[in-house]
N, CA, C and O atoms as a DFTB+ gen file, in Angstrom:
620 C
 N C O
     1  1     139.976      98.699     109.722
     2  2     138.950      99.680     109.453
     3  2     138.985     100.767     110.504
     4  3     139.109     100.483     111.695
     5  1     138.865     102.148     110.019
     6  2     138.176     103.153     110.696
     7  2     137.196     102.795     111.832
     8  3     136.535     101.760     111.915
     9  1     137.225     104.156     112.958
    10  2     136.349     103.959     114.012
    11  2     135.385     104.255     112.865
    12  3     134.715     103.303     112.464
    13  1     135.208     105.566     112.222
    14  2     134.226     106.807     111.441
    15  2     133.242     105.071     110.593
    16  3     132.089     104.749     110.879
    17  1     134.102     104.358     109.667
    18  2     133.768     103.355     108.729
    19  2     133.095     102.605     109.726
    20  3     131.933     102.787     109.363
    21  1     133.014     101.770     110.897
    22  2     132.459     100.872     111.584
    23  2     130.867     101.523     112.017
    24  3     129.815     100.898     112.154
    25  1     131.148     103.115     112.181
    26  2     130.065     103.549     112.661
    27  2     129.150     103.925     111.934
    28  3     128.015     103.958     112.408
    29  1     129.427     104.391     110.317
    30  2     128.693     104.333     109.221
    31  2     128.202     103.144     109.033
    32  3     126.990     103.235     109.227
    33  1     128.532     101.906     108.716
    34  2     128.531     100.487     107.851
    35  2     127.231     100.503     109.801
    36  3     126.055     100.453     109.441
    37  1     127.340     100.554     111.398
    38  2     126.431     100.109     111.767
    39  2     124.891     101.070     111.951
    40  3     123.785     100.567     112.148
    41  1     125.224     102.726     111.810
    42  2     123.804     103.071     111.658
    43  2     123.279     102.361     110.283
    44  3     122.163     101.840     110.265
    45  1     124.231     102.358     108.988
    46  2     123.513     101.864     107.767
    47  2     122.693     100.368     108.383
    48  3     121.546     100.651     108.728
    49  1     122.910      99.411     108.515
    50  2     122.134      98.422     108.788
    51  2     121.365      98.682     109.974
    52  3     120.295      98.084     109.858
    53  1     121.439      99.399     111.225
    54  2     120.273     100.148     111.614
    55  2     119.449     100.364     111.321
    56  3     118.404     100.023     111.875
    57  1     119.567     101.189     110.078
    58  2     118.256     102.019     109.021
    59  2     117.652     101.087     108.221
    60  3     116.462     101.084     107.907
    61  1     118.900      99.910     107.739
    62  2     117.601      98.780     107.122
    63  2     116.663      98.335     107.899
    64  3     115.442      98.474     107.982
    65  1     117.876      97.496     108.724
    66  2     116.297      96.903     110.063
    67  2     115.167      96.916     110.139
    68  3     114.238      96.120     110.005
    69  1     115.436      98.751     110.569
    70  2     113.823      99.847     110.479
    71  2     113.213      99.299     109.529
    72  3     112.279      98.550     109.815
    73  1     113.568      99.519     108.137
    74  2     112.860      99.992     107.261
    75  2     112.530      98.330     106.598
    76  3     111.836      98.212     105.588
    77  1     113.100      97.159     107.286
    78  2     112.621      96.268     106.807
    79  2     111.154      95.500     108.116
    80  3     110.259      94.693     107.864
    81  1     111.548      96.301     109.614
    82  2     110.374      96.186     110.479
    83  2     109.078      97.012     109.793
    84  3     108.036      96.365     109.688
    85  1     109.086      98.495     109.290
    86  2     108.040      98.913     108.602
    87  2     107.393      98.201     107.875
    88  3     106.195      97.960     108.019
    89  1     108.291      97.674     106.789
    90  2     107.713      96.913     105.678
    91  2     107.369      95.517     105.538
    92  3     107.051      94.873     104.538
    93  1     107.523      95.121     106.980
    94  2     107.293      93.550     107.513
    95  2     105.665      94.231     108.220
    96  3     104.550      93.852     107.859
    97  1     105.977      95.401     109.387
    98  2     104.642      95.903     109.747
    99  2     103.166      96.006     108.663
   100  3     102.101      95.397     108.767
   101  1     103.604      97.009     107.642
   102  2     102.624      96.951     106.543
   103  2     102.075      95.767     105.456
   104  3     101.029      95.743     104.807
   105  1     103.050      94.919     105.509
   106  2     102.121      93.702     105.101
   107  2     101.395      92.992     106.264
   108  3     100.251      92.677     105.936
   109  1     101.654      92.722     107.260
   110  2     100.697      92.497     108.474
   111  2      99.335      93.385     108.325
   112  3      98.238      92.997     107.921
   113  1      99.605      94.301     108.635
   114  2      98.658      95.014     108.721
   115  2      97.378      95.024     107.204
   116  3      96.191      95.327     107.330
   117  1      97.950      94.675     106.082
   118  2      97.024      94.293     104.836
   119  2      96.571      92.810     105.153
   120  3      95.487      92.530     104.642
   121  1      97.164      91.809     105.882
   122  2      96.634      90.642     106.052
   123  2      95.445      90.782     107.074
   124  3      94.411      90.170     106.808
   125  1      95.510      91.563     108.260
   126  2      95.070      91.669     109.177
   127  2      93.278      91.951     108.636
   128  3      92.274      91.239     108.653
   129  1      93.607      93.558     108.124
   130  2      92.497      94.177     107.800
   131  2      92.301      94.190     106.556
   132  3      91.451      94.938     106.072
   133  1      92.912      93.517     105.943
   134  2      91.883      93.440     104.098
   135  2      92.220      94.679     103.635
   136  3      92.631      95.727     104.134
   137  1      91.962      94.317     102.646
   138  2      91.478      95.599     101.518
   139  2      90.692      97.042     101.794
   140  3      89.479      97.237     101.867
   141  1      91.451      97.696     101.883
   142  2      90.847      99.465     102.101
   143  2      90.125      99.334     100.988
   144  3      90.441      98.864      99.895
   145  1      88.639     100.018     101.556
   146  2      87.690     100.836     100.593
   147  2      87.342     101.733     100.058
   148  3      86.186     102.053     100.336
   149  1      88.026     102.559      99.107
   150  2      88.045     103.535      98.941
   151  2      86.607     103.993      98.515
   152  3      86.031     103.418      97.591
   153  1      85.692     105.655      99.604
   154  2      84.502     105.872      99.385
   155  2      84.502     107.130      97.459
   156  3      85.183     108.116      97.179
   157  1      83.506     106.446      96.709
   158  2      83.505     107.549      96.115
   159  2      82.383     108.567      95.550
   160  3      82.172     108.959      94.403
   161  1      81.604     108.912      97.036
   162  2      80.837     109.655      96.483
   163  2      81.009     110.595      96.924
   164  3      81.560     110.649      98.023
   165  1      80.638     111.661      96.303
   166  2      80.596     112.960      96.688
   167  2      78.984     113.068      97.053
   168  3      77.916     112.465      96.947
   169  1      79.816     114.722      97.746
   170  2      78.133     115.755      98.416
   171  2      77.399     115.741      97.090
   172  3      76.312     115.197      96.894
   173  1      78.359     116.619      95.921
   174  2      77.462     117.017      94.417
   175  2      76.800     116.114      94.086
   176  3      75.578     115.993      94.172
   177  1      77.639     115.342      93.642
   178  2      77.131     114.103      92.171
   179  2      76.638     112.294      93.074
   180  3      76.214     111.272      92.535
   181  1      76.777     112.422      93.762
   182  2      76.396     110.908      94.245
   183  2      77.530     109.757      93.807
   184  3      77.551     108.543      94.014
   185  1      78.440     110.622      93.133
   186  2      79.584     109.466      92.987
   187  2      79.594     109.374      91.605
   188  3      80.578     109.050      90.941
   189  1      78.335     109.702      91.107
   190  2      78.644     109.504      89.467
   191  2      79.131     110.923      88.600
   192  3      78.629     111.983      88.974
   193  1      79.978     110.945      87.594
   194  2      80.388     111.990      86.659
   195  2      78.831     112.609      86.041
   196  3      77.886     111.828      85.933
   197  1      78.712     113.834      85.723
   198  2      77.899     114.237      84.870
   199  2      77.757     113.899      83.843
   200  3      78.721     113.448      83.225
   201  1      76.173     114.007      83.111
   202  2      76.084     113.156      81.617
   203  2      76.902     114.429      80.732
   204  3      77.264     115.591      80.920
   205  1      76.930     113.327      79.590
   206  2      77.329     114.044      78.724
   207  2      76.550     114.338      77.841
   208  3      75.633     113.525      77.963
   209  1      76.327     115.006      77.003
   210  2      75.030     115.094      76.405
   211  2      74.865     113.715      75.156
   212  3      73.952     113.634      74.334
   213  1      75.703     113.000      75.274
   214  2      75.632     111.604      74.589
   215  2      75.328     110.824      75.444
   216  3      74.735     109.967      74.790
   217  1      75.305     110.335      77.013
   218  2      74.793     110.101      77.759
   219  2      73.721     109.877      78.350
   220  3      73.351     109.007      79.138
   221  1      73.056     111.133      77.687
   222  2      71.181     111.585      78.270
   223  2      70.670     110.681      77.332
   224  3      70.343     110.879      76.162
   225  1      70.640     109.460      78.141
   226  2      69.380     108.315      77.565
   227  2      68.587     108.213      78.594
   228  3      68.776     108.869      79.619
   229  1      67.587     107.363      78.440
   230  2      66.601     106.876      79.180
   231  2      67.323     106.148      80.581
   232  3      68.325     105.443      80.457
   233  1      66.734     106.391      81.820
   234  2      67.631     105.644      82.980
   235  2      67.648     103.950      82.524
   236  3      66.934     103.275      81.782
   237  1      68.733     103.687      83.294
   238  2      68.864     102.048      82.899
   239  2      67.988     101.413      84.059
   240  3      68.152     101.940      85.160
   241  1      67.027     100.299      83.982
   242  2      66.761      99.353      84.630
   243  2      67.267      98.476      85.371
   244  3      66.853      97.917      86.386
   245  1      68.846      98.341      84.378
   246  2      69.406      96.932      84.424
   247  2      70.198      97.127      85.726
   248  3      70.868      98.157      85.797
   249  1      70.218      96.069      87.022
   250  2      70.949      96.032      88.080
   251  2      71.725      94.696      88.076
   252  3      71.234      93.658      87.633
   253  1      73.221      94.804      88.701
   254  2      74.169      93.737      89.152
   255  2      73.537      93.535      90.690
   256  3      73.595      94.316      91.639
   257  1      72.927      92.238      90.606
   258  2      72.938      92.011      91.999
   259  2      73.811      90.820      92.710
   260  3      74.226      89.752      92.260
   261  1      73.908      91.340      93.811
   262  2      75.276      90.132      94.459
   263  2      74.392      88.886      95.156
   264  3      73.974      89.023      96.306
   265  1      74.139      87.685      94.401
   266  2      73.088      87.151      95.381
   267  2      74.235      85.787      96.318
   268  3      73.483      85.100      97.010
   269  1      75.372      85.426      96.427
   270  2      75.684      84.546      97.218
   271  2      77.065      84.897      97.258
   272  3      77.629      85.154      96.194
   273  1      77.836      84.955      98.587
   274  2      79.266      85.642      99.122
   275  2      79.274      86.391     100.018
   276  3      78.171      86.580     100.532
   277  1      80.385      87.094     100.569
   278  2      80.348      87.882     101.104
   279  2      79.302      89.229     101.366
   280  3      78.996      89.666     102.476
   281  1      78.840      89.761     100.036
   282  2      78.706      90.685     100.042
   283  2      76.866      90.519      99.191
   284  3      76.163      90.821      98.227
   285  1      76.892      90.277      99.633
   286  2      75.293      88.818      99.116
   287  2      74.350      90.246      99.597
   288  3      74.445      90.957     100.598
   289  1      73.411      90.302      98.401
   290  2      72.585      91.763      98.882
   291  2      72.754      93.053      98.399
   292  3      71.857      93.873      98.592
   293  1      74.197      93.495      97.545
   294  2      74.277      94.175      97.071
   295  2      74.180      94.562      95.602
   296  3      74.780      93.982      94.697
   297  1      73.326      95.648      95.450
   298  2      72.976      96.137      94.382
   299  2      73.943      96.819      93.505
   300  3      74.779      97.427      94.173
   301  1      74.123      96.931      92.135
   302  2      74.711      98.327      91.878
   303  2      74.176      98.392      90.187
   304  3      74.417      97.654      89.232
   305  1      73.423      99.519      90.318
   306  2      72.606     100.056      89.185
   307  2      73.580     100.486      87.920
   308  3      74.589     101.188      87.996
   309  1      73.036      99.904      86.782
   310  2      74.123      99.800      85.499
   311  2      73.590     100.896      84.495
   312  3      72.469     101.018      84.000
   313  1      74.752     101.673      84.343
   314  2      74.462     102.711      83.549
   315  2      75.307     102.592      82.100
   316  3      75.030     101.628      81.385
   317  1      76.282     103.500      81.667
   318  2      76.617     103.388      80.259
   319  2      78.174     103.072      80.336
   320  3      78.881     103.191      79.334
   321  1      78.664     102.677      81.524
   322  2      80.093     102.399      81.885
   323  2      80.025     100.990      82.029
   324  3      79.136     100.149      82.161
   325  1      81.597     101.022      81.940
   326  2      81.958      99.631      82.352
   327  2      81.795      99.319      83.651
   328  3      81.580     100.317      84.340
   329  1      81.828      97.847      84.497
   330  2      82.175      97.771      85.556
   331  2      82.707      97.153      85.845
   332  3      82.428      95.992      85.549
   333  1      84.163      97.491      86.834
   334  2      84.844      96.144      87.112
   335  2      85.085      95.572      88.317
   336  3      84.748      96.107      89.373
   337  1      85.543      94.713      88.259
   338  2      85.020      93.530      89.680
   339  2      86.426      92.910      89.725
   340  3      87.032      92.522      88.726
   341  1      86.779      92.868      90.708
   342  2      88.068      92.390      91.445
   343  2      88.671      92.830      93.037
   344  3      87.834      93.456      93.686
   345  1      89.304      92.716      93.377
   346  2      90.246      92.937      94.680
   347  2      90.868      94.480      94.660
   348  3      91.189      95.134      95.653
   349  1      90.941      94.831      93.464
   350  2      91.818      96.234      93.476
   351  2      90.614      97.606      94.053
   352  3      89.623      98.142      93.556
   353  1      91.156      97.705      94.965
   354  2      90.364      98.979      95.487
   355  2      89.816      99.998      94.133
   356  3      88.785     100.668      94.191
   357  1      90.416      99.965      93.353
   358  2      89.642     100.836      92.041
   359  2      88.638     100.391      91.383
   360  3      88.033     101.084      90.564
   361  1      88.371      99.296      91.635
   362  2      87.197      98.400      91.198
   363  2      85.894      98.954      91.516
   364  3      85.845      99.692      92.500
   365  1      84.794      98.726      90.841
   366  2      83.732      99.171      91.012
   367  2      82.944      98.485      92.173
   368  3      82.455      99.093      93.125
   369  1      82.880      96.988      91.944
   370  2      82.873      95.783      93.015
   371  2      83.904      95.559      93.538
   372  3      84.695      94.979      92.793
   373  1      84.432      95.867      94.990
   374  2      85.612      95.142      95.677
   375  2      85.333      94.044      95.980
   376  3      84.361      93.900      96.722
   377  1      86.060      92.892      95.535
   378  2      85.614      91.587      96.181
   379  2      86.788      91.335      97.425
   380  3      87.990      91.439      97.184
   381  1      86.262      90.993      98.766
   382  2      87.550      90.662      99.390
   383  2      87.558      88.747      99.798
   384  3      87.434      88.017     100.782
   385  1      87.740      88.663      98.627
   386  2      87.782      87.226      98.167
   387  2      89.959      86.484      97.295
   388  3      90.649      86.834      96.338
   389  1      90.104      85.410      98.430
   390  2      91.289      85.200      98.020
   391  2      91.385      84.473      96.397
   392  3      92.391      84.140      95.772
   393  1      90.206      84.398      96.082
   394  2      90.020      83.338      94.499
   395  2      89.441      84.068      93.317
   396  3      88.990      83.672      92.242
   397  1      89.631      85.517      93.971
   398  2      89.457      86.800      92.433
   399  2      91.186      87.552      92.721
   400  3      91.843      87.881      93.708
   401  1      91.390      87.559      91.087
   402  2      92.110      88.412      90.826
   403  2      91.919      90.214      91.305
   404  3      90.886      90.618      91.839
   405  1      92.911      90.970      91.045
   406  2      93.042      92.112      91.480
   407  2      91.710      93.292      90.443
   408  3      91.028      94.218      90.881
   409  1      91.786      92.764      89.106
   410  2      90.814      93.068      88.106
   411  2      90.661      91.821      87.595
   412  3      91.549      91.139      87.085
   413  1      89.322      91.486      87.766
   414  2      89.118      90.029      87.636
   415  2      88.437      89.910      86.274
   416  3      88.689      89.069      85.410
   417  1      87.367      91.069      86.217
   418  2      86.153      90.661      85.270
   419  2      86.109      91.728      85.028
   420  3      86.605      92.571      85.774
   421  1      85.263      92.141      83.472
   422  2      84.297      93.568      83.103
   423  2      82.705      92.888      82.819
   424  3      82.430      91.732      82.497
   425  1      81.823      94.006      83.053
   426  2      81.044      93.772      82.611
   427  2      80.778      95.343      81.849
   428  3      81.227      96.389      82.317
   429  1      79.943      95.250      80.568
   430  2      80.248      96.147      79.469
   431  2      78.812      96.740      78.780
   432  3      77.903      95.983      78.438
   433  1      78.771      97.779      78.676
   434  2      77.747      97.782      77.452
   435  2      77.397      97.441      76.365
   436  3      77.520      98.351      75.546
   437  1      76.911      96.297      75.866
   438  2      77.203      95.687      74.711
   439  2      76.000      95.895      73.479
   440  3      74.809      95.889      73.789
   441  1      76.326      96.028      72.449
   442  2      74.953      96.103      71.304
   443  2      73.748      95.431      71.394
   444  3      72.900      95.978      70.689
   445  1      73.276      94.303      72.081
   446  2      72.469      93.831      72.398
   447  2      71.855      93.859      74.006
   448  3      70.876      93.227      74.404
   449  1      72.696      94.749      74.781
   450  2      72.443      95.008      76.321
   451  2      73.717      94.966      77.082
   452  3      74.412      95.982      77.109
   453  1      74.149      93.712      77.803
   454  2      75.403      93.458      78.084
   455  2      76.599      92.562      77.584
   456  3      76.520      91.660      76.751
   457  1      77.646      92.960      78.212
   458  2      78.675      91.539      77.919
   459  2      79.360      91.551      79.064
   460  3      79.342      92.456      79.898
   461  1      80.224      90.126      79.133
   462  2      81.056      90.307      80.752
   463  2      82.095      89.363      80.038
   464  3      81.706      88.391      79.390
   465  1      83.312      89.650      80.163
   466  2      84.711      88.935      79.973
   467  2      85.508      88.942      81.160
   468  3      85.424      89.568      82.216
   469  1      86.469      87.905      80.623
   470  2      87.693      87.943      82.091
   471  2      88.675      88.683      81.371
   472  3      88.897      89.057      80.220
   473  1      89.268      88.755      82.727
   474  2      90.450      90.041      81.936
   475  2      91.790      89.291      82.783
   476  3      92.399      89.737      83.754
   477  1      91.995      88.047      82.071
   478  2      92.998      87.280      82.225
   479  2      93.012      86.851      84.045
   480  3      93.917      86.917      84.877
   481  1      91.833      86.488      84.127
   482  2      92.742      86.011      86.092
   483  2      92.871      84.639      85.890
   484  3      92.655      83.845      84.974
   485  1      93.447      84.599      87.449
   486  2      94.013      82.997      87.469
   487  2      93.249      82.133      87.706
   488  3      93.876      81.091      87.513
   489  1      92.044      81.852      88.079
   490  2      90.698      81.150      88.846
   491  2      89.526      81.346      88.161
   492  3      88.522      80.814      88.633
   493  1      89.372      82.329      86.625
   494  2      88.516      82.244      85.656
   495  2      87.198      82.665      86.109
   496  3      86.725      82.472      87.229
   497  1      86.653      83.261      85.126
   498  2      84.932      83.688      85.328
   499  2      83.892      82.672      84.907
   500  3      84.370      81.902      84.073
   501  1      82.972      82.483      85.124
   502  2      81.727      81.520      84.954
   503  2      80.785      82.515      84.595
   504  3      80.634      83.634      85.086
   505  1      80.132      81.924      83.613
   506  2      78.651      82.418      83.508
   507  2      77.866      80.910      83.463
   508  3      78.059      79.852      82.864
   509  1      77.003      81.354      84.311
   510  2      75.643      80.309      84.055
   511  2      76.536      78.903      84.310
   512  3      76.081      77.872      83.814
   513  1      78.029      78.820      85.212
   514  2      78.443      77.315      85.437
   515  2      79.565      77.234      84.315
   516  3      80.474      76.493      84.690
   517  1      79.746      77.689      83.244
   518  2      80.577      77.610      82.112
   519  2      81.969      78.309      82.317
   520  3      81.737      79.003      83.307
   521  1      82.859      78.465      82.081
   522  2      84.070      79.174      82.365
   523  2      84.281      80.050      80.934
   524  3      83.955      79.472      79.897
   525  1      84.548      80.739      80.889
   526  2      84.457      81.665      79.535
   527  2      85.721      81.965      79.523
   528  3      86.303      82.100      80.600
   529  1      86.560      82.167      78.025
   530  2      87.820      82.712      77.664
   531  2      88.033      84.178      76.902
   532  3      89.021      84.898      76.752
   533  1      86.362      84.297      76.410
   534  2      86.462      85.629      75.439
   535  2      84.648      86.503      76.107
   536  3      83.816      86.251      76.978
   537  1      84.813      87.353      75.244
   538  2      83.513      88.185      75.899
   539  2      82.140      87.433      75.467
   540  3      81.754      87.065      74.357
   541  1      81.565      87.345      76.706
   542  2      80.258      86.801      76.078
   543  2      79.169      87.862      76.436
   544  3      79.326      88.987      76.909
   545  1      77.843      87.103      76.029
   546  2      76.683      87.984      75.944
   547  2      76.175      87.670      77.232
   548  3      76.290      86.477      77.514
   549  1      75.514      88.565      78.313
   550  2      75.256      88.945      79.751
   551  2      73.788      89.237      79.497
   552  3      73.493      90.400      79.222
   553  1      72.906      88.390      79.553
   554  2      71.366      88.621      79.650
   555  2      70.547      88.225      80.997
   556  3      70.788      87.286      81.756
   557  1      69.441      89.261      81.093
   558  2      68.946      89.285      82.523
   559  2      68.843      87.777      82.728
   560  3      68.743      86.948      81.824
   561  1      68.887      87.490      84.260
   562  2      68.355      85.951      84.970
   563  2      70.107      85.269      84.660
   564  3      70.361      84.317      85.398
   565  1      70.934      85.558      83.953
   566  2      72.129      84.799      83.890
   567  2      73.247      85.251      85.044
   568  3      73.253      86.453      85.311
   569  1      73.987      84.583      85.598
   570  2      74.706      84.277      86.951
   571  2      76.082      84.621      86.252
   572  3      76.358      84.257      85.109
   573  1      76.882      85.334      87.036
   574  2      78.605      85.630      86.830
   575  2      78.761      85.223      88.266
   576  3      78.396      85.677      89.351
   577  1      79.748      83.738      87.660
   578  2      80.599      83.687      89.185
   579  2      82.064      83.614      89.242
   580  3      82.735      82.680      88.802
   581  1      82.662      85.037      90.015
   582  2      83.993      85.308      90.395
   583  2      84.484      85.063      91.838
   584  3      84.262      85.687      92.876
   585  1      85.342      83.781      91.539
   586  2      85.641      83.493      93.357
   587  2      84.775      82.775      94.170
   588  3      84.913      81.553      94.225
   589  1      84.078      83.218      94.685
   590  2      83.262      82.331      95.542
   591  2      81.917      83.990      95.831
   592  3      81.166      84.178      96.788
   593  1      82.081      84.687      94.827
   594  2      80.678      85.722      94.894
   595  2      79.832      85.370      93.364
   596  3      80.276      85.369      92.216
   597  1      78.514      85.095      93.858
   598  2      77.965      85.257      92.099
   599  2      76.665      86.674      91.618
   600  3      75.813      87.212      92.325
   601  1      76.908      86.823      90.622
   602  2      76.353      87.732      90.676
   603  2      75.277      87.909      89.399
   604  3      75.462      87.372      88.307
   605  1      74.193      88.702      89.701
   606  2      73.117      88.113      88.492
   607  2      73.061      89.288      87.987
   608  3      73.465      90.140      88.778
   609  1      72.525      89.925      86.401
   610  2      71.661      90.378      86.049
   611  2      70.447      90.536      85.889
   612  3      69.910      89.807      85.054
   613  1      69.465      91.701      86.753
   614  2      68.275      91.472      86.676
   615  2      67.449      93.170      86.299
   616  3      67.783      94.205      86.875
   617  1      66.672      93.112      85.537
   618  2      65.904      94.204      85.185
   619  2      64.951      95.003      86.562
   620  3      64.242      95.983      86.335
């Protein structure tokens, strides 16, 4: 072999190295510190989109409250959207829980008030103690538990 070939073939594995120390660095660093939170409210809107004029109903009552987990105490007021609950920073609820999926659960507007389904995770949703496979009906005083957070509906 070439001097030129020995010295190519050793910056090339050089540059892996690097680029396999980076990418050894950045999973450390997600173990370390969890899940980034991405903030989304704005100055304008408080985080929520403007109604639409199909929208302009009466305010909702209905609140998700977080009563046992991590995050035990938190509110989040239910309007005409979905909400979803999992690990994925796009989630409405971040859970930083190792026994929820990335999109774990919805909870929905449903013809009679609510509904909450799993959306295929590996460790399953509970309502009220039950493990559910398809969408069920979400009425105030009833418990969703994802992971080791549960969470109630209450007016």
């Amino acid at each position: 072999m070439s001097e030129l070939t020995l010295t190519v073939l050793r910056f090339s594995l050089l540059i892996l190295l690097w680029l396999f120390v980076f990418s050894l660095a950045a999973v450390l660093r997600g173990d370390l510190f969890g899940t980034r939170v991405v903030n989304r409210v704005s100055a304008s809107g408080g985080g929520r989109p403007a109604p639409t004029p199909r929208d302009r109903r009466a305010p909702a009552v209905d609140n998700l409250v977080v009563t046992s987990g991590p995050l035990a105490g938190t509110r989040i007021p239910l309007g005409s959207t979905d909400i979803l609950i999992g690990r994925n920073p796009g989630c409405h609820l971040v859970l930083d829980d190792d026994f929820s999926s990335g999109q774990h659960a919805r909870i929905f507007p449903a013809a009679n008030g609510w509904g909450v389904e799993d959306l295929g995770s590996t460790n399953g949703t509970f309502v009220n103690g039950q493990r559910i496979d398809e969408a069920v009906q979400f009425e105030p005083g009833s418990q969703v538990r994802v992971g080791r957070t549960t969470i109630e509906l209450q007016k």
